[in-house]
C-alpha atoms as one frame of an Amber mdcrd trajectory, in Angstrom:
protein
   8.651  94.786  39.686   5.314  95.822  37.665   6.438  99.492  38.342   9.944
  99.249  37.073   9.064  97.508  33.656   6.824 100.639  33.663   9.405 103.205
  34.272  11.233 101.652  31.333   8.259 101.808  29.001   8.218 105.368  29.581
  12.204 105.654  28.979  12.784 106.310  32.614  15.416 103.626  33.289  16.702
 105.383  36.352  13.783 105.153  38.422  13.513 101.583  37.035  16.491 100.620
  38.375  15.739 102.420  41.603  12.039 100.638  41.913  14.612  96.859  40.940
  17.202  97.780  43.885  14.350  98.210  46.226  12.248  95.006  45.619  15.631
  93.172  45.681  16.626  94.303  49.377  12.531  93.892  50.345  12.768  90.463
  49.330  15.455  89.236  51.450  13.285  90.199  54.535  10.151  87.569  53.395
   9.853  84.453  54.088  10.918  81.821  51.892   7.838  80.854  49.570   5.757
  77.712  50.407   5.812  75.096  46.902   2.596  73.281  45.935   4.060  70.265
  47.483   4.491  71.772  51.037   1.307  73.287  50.685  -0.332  69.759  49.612
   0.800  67.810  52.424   0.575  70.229  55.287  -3.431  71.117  54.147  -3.617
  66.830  54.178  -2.323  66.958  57.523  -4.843  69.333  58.729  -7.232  67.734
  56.710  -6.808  64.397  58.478  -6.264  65.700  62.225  -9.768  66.788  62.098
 -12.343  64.554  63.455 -14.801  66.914  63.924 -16.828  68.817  60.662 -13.982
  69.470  57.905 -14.940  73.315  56.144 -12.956  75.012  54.588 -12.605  78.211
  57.037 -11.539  75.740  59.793  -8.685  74.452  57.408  -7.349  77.633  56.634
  -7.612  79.580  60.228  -5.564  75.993  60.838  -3.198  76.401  58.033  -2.811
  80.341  58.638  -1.990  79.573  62.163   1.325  77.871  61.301   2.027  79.802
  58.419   2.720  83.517  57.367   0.010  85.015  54.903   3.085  86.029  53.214
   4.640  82.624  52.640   2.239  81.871  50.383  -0.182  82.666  47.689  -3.351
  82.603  49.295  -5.204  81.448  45.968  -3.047  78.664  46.360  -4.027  77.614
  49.129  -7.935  77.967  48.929  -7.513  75.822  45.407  -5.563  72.978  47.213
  -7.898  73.115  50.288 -11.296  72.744  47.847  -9.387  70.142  45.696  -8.160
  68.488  48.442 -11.813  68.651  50.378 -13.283  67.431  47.493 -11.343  64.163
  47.268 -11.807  63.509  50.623
């Protein structure tokens, strides 16, 4: 969407619409974003399966295993796996 706020800066508002109708049909072919919440609980369910050495590359290959890269945010997830780690 960066690009059509940018076609409309420059007065171009039919490529701007173009650029919207596009992201709109993309977007109905991703997955359904992952909330904090689902994130949360399925990183503490990794978290506490794991009896042997908990890093954080193991929890994510774990995570990224059962989930699509584009389901989520991956800063996201790396934040909730070190806060998560840390109160552990």
């Amino acid at each position: 969407m960066d690009s059509a706020e940018r076609y409309r800066t420059a007065g171009r508002e039919d490529l701007a619409e173009k650029e919207t109708q596009e992201a709109n049909l993309l977007t109905k072919y991703l997955p359904e974003p992952l909330t904090q919440e689902e994130v949360d609980a399925e990183l503490t369910r990794i978290i506490r399966s794991m009896s042997e050495e908990k890093n954080m590359g193991r929890i994510l290959k774990a995570f990224y295993e059962r989930y699509e890269k584009q389901a989520v945010d991956g800063g996201v997830v790396a934040a909730s796996t070190k806060r998560l780690l840390a109160a552990s």
